[in-house]
LUMFI-909219 format. One line per field, with one value per residue: y negated, x negated, z of N, C-alpha, C in turn; residue number from 1. Coordinates in steps of 0.001 Angstrom, whole numbers, plus 500000, padded with zeros to 6 digits. Layout:
REM LUMFI-909219
ny [Y_...]
nx [X_...]
nz [Z_...]
cay [Y_...]
cax [X_...]
caz [Z_...]
cy [Y_...]
cx [X_...]
cz [Z_...]
gutor [NUM_...]
***
This chain:
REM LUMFI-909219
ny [668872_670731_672035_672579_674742_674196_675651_674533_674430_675503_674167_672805_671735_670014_669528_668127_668732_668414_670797_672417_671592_673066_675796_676078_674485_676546_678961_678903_677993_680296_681712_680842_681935_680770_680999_681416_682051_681716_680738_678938_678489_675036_674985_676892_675381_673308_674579_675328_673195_671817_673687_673557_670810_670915_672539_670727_668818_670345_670424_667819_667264_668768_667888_665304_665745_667152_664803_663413_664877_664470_661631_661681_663046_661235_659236]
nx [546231_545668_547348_546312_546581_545996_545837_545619_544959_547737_549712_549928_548618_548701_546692_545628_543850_541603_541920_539637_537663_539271_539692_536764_536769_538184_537043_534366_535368_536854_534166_532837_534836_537508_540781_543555_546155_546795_546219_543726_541159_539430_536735_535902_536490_534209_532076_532204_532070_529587_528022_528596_527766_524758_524269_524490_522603_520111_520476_520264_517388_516553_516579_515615_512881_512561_512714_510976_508592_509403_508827_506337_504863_505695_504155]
nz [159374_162477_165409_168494_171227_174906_177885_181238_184449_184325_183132_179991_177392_174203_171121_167933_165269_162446_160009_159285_161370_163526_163178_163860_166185_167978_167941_168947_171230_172271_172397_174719_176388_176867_177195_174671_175338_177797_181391_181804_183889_185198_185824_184085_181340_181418_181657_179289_177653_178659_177333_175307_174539_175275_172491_171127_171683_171253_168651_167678_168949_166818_164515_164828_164808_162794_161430_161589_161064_157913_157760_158338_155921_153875_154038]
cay [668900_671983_672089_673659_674175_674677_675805_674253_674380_675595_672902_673071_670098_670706_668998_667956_668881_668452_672203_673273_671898_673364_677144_676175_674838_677979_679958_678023_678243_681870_682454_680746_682356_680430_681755_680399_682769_681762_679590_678340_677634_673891_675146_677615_673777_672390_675492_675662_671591_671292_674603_672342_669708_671366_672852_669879_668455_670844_670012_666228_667235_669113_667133_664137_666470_667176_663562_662801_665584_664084_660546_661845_663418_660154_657887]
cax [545963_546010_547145_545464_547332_545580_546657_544633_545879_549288_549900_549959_547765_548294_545370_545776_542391_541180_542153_538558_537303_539802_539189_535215_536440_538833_535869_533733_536117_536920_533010_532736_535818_538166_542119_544563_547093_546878_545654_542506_540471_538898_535255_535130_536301_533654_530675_532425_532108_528285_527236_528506_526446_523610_523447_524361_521072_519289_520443_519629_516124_515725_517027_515104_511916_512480_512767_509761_507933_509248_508512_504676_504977_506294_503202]
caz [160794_163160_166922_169230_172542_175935_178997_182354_185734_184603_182370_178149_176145_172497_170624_166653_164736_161146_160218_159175_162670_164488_163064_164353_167952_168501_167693_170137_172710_172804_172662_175594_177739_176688_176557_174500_175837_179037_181607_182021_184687_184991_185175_182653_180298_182130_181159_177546_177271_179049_176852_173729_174813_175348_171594_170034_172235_170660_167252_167376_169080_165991_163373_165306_164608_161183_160185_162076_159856_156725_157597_157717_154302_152649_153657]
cy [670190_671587_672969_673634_675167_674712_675538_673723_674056_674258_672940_671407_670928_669101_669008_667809_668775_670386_672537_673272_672356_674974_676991_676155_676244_678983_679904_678415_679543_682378_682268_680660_682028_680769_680537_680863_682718_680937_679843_677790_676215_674149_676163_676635_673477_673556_675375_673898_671288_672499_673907_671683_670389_671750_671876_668879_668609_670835_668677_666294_667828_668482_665480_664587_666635_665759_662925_663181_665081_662464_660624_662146_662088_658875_658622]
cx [546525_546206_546901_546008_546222_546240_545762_545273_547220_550225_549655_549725_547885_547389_545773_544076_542692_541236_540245_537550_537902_539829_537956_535603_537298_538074_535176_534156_536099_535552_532356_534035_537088_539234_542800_546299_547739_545996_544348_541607_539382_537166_534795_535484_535141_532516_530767_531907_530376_527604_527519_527622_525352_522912_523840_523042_520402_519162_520150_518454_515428_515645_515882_513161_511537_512270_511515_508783_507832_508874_506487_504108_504891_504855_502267]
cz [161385_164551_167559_170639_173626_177108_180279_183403_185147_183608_180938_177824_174827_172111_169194_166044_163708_160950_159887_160878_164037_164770_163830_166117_168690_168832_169041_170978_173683_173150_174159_177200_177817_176134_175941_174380_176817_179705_181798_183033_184383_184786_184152_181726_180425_181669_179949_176963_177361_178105_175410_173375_174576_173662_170932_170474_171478_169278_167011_168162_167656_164711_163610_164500_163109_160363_160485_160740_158355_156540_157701_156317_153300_152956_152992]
gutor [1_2_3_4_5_6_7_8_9_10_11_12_13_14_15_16_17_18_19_20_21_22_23_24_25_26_27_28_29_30_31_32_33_34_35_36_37_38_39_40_41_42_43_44_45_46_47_48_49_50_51_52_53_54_55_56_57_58_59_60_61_62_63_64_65_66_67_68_69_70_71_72_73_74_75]
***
């Protein structure tokens, strides 16, 4: 396990991750603005959290897609 400490309104959350997904959300984070040096404003969480969402949307529309595809294949 890895912790991951954040800083939001002035305030320090450390977070305990699975170390391989905690290298990925660091990544994540920083790509979307995110310090971990320093604090944090609540809506750049809040763009980094709904821009998450959004591509994991787009990965279970596509994954939803793909299985469609292969359930035509198999009859």
């Amino acid at each position: 396990m890895k912790k991951v400490t954040l800083s939001i309104g002035g305030k320090g959350f450390d977070i305990e991750l699975e170390n391989e997904f905690a290298e990925y959300a660091w990544q994540e984070l920083q790509k979307n603005g995110i310090a971990f040096d320093r604090n944090n404003d609540i809506i750049k969480l809040l763009n980094a959290y709904f821009s998450t969402l959004k591509k994991n949307y787009d990965t279970d529309k596509k994954i939803e897609s793909m299985l469609l595809q292969i359930s035509q294949y198999s009859l």
